[in-house]
C-alpha positions as semicolon CSV with decimal commas, in nm:
position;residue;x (nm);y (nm);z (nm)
1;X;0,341;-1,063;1,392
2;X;0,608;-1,138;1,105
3;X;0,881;-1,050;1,390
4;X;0,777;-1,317;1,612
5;X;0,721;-1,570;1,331
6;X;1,036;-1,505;1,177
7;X;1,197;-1,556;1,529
8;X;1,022;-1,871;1,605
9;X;1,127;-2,046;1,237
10;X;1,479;-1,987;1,403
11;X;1,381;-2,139;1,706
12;X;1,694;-2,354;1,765
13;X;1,909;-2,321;1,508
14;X;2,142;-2,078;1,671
15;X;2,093;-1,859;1,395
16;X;2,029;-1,426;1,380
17;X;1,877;-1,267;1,035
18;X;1,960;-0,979;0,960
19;X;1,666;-0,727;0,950
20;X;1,576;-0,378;0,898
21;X;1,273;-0,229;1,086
22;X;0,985;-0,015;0,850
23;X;0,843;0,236;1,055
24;X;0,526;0,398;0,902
25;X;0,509;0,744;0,965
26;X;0,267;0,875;0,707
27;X;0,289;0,679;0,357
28;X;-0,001;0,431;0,521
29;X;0,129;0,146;0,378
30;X;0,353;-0,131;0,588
31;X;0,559;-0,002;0,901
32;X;0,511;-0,044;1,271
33;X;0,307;0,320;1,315
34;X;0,471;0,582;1,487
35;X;0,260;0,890;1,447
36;X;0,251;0,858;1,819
37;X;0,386;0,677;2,101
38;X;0,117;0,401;2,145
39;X;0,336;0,131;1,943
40;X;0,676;0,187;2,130
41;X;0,621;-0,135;2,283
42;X;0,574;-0,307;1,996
43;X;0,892;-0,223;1,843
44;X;1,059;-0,264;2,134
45;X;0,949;-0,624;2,189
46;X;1,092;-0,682;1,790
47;X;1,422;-0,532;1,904
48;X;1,418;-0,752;2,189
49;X;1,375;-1,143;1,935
50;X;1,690;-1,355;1,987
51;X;1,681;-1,434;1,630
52;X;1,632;-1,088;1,477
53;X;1,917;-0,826;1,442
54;X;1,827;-0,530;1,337
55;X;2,062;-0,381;1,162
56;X;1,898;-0,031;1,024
57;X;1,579;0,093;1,030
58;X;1,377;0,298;0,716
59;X;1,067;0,467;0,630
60;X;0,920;0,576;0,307
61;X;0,794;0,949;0,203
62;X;0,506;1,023;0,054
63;X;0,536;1,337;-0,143
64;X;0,917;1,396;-0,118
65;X;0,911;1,517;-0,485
66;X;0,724;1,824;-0,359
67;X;1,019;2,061;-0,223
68;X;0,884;2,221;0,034
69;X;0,607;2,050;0,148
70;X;0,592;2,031;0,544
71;X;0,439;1,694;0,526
72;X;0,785;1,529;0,424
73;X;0,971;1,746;0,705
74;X;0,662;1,599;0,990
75;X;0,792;1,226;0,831
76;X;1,126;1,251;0,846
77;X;1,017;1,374;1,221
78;X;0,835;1,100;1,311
79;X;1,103;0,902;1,171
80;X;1,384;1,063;1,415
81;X;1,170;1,051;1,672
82;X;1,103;0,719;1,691
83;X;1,425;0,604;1,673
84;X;1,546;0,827;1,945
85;X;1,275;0,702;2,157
86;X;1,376;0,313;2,058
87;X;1,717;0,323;2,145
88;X;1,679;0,542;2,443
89;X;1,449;0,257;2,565
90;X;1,670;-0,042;2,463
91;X;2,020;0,060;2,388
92;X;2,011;-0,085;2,037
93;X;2,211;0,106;1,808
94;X;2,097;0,093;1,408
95;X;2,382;0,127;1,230
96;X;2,180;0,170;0,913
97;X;1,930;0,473;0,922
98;X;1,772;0,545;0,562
99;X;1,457;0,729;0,400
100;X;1,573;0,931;0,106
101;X;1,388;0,805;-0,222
102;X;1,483;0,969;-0,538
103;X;1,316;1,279;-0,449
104;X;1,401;1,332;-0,091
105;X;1,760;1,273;-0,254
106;X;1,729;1,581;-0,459
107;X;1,490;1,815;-0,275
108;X;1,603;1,738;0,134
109;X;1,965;1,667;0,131
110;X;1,939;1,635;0,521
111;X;1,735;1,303;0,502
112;X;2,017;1,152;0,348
113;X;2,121;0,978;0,642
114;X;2,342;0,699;0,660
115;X;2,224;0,547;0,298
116;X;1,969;0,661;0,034
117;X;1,731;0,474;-0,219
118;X;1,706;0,613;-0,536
119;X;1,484;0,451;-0,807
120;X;1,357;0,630;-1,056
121;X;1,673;0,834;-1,063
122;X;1,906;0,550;-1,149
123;X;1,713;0,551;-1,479
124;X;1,774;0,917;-1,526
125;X;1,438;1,062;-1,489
126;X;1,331;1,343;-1,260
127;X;1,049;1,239;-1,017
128;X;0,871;1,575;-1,069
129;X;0,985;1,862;-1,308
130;X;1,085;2,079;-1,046
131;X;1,335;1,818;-0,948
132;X;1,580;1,992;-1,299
133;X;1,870;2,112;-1,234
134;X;1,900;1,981;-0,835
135;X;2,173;1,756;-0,878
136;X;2,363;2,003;-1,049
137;X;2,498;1,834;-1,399
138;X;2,167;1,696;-1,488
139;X;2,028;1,343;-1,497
140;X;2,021;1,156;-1,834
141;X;1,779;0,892;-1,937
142;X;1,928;0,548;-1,959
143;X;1,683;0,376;-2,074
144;X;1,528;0,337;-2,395
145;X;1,275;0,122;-2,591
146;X;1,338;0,038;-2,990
147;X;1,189;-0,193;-3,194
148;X;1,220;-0,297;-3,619
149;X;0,970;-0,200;-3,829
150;X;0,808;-0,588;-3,915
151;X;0,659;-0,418;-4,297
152;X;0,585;-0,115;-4,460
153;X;0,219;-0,081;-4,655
154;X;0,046;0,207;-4,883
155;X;-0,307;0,267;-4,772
156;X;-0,565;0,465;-4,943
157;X;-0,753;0,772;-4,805
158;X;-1,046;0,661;-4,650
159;X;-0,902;0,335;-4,499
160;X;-0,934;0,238;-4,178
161;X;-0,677;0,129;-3,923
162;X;-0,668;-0,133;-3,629
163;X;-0,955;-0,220;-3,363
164;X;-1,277;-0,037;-3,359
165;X;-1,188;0,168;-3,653
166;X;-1,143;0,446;-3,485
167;X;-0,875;0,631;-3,724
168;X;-0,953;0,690;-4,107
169;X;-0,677;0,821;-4,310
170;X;-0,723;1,170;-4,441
171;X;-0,495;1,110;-4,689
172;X;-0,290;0,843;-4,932
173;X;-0,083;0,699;-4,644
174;X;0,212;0,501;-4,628
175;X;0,204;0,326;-4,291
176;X;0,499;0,083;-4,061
177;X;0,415;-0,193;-3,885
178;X;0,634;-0,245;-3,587
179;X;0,585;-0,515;-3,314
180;X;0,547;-0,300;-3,001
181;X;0,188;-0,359;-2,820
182;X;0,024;-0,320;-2,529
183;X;0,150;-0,693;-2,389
184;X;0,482;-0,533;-2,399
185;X;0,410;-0,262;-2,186
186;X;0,304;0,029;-2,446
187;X;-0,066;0,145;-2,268
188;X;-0,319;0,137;-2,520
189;X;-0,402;0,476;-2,444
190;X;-0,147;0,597;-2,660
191;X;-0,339;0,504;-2,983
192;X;-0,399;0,760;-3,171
193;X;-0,114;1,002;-3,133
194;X;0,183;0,876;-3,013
195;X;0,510;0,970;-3,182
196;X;0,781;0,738;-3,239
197;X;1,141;0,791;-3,395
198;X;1,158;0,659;-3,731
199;X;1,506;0,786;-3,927
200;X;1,535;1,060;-3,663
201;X;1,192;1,213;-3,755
202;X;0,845;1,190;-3,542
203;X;0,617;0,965;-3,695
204;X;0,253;0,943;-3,546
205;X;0,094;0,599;-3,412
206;X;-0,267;0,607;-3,616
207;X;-0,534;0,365;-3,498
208;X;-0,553;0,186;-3,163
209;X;-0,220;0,004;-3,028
210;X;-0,281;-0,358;-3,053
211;X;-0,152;-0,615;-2,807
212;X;0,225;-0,671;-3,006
213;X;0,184;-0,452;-3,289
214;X;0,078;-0,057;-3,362
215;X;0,117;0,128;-3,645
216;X;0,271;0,432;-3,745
217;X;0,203;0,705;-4,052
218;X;0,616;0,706;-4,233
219;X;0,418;0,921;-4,539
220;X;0,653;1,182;-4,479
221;X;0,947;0,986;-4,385
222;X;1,109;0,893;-4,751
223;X;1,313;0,518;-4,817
224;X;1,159;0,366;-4,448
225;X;1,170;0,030;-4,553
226;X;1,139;-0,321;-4,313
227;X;1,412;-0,346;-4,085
228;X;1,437;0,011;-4,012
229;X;1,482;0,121;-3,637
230;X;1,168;0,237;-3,435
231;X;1,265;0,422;-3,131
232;X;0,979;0,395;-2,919
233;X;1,119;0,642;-2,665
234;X;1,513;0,676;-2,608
235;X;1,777;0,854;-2,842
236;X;1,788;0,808;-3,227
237;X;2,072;1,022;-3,407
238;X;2,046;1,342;-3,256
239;X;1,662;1,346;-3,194
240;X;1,532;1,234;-2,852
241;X;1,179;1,060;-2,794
242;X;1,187;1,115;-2,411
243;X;0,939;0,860;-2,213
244;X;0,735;1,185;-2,061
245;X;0,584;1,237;-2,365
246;X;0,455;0,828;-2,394
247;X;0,332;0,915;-2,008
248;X;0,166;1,238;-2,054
249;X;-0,072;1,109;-2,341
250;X;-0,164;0,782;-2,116
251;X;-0,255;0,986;-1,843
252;X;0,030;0,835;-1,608
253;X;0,381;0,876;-1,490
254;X;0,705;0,755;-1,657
255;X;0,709;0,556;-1,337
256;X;0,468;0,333;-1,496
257;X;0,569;0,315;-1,830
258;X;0,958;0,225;-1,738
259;X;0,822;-0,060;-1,499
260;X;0,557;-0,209;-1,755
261;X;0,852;-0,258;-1,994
């Protein structure tokens, strides 16, 4: 349906787009569906548009981060298999065959193709542990979140910290205020415990993150002062806060976190 109405918005300009063709073949998401033959003619009437030129054609894998998994291997069939059957039918050549994401780039080498898409890759960042060590020198986080601590405060034992209360300090406390909150993509699941760089050393978010601010327990961090770097997750001296750790205690992927930012 968006083929034809693409085609018939060009109606008489003597203009071709330039298009690639999604073919679903097991994500169940957008695609014409190939897990048989039944759609052939579908496909073959979009090849067939005046004002379309389809230039490549691409699917999308489900669980390509899974080496091994035969369910990747029946996609990229599907995938093949279609297009065989296409351009046997038509003649139409796609010069631009692709379906690697970031881990079919690492774990199945032979669905590179004639281009790949990484994404979470490009940012350094393995798309499932077992993904270490494929690419051979190792992939290095480029990305990195720091903020300035906005003030510094002493707090007694016994005092309470942010929304609902829900952490009392066991002991005389100093505590940093930095402006880094859930409105800025930091999940408020990570109240509580998670540990940002402050002078190289772990320091512990206590209470609940609010929506720009959270704080974090510096009592055993001496001369942290306002100003002072927070390294949210990224590199800080020679210490490294790495975004899996963020991800792991909001019960997500780094996925998530990187886009939220």
């Amino acid at each position: 349906e968006y083929a034809r109405e693409l085609n018939r918005f060009l109606a008489g300009t003597g203009l071709r787009l330039d298009a690639h063709m999604k073919l679903e073949t097991g994500m169940g998401r957008t695609g014409f569906d190939v897990h048989d033959d039944s759609h052939l003619d579908e496909m073959i009437e979009a090849l067939s548009l005046p004002h379309l030129n389809f230039t490549g054609v691409f699917t999308h894998f489900a669980v390509s981060d899974e080496n091994g998994d035969p369910y990747t291997q029946l996609q990229f069939s599907r995938f093949t298999h279609a297009i065989e059957r296409m351009e046997q039918a038509t003649g139409h050549h796609f010069a631009i065959r692709h379906c690697a994401n970031s881990g079919a780039v690492l774990n199945y080498p032979c669905t590179h193709l004639d281009m790949v898409r990484p994404g979470l890759a490009l940012y350094g960042h393995y798309p499932d542990p077992s993904c270490a060590g494929l690419d051979g020198p190792g992939l290095r986080p480029v990305m990195e979140l720091k903020s300035r601590i906005a003030a510094v405060r002493a707090m007694p034992a016994g005092a309470c910290v942010s929304y609902g209360r829900t952490c009392a300090l066991a002991r005389d406390s100093l505590l940093a205020v930095i402006p880094v909150g859930y409105a800025d993509g930091l999940p408020r699941l990570c109240s509580n415990g998670l540990e940002v760089l402050v002078h190289g050393r772990r320091a512990c978010v206590v209470g609940r993150v609010c929506m720009d601010m959270c704080m974090l327990d510096v009592t055993d961090i001496p001369s942290v002062k306002a100003g002072d770097v927070a390294t949210v997750f990224g590199h800080e001296g020679g210490a490294l806060m790495p975004i899996e750790e963020a991800a792991a205690r909001a019960g997500t992927i780094q996925y998530e976190l990187l886009c939220a930012i």
